[in-house]
C-alpha angles and dihedrals in degrees: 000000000000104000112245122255108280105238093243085061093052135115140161122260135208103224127190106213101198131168139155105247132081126297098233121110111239111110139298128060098347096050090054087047100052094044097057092039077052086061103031079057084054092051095058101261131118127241143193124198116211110179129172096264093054085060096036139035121223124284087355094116140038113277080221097059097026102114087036100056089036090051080057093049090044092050089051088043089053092049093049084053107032098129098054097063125066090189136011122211118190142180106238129267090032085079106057096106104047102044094052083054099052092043086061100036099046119235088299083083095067144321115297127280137242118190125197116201116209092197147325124297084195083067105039088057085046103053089035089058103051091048090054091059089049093051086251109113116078105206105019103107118147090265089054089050089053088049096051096048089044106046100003113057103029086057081060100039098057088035087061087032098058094042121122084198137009128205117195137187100212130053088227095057085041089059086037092058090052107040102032105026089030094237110169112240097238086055094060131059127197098217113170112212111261128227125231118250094237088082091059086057100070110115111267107290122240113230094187108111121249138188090299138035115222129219120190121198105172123180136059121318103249124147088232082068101074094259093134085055094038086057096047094046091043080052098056095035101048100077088044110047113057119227093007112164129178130203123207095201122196090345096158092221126089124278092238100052088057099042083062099050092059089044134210100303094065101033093098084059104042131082125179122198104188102192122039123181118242081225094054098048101101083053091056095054093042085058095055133072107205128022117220120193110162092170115161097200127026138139093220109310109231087219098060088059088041104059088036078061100053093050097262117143102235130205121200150137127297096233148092108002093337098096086039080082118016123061111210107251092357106073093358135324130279124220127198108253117264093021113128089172097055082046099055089047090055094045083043087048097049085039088062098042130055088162081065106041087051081052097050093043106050088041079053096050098039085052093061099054088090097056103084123159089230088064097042090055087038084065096047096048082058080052097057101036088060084050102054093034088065096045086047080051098050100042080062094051 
């Protein structure tokens, strides 16, 4: 491990936080944003947030082109205010143009760059692939494939390309970073996301079984997330576990687009709350029993932290970040991707045993008690620091 900045070495930098999403508050990317720019503030340091909506109005652009036309206007918006920031660090693809243009310009053209990945586009084309093939994929038809390899990779590609630094979430994108894009180790950090202390703080969970049995998916409702596997396992387990219930939690899409694709079989066993609140989140876990989370292609998902944080025994797939933090039959279990059968044996596992899903769910929480916001920017600041120290040292050569 790369030793920390003495104290004596250290100075405060002026750091530009930028990614393509929405500003608000409410989970995903900006949430993770805002929370280490929260603890790089703590640290002494300066920061500027620069979200989509801050470069583009509502509805005033394509959705198609939107990331690409926001990474020109923060290119344009870098080089008005260049010499406010020491160090940039920006969500790929958001910094595809400027890093092409200081690629070509030299570093006379703005301060150095720092890229974090969520997760692999070479993944993503692969598991969307074979989904497609399945049925399975809604929008992965031969002319989106062409699309993606045309406008979509390569807008990750020289955004990882062009970087002076990269930060990423899982250990596969990390060694990723380094063996595919060349990236020199010192120059990439493997820095898993941190949870914030208030999940630790439910009232201790019950793992006896009541009435109901109660089943949490939480996250947006893409195909790339398992649904299709959530759905065949919920089939099969329905008529034989008594009182099984299952929440859809905040998954931007309408309640009764998602009651028929479960169909009328499992409708009785099925709720969707479209909206949750980033307050009430912590209320939501405590309610639920297992956590199932069958994604195929992720970065780390912050609610999988989450609900390990809160005590709940959580199933999902061994892939992308995923096996990064759970152990298979130590802190929750881990499923193939695209396996509803092995889904529905680990939900029928957790349904049998509440002496394992107590077991499971204390080993999660006290897992993530290593995962705090204050160390995961502690990292990046080391980051940052190894970034700016070899543009300081070229600029002397």
């Amino acid at each position: 491990m790369t030793p920390a900045v003495e104290p004596s070495t250290k100075r405060t930098l002026d750091i530009l936080m930028a990614a393509g999403v929405p500003k608000r508050r409410e989970g995903g990317v900006a949430t993770i944003v805002y929370n280490l720019g929260r603890e790089m503030e703590n640290r002494g340091h300066r920061v500027t947030y620069v979200f989509l909506d801050d470069l583009l109005p509502p509805n005033s652009v394509s959705p198609r082109f939107s990331e690409l036309i926001f990474s020109s206007r923060l290119a344009k918006y870098i080089a008005a205010h260049r010499d406010k920031f020491s160090l940039l660090n920006l969500h790929a693809p958001a910094g595809l143009v400027y890093g092409l243009k200081r690629k070509w310009l030299g570093a006379k053209s703005g301060p150095p760059y720092v890229m974090t990945l969520h997760g692999l586009e070479e993944r993503r084309v692969d598991v969307m692939t074979r989904e497609a093939k399945k049925g399975r994929a809604w929008n992965f038809g031969w002319k989106n494939r062409a699309w993606h390899a045309l406008y979509h990779f390569p807008r990750f590609k020289w955004s990882i390309r062009t970087a002076d630094g990269g930060h990423a979430y899982s250990r596969d994108v990390w060694n990723l970073l380094q063996l595919k894009y060349g990236l020199a180790p010192d120059r990439v950090a493997y820095i898993p996301n941190g949870v914030e202390r208030r999940f630790f703080g439910v009232a201790r969970r019950s793992y006896s079984r009541g009435e109901t049995l109660r089943l949490l998916y939480a996250g947006t409702w893409l195909d790339q997330r398992g649904i299709f596997y959530i759905r065949d396992a919920m089939l099969r387990l329905a008529p034989r576990i008594a009182g099984l219930k299952l929440t859809i939690a905040g998954p931007g899409a309408p309640a009764d687009e998602i009651l028929r694709f479960f169909g009328p079989e499992l409708a009785a066993h099925i709720e969707v709350r479209p909206v949750i609140a980033a307050g009430s989140m912590q209320e939501l876990y405590a309610e639920h029993d297992i956590f199932v989370f069958p994604s195929m292609m992720e970065g780390l998902p912050s609610v999988l932290l989450e609900a390990m944080a809160s005590g709940m025994p959580v199933i999902t797939a061994e892939t992308c970040g995923m096996p990064d933090m759970v152990q298979d039959g130590f802190n929750g279990l881990l499923v193939p991707p695209a396996d509803d059968v092995a889904l529905e044996k680990a939900i029928s596992r957790l349904a049998e045993s509440e002496e394992l899903r107590e077991r499971l769910g204390c080993a999660a929480q006290e897992s993530m008690k290593r995962y705090e916001w204050s160390s995961a920017a502690e990292k990046l600041e080391e980051l940052f620091f190894r970034v700016v120290r070899a543009e300081d040292a070229s600029k002397r050569v």
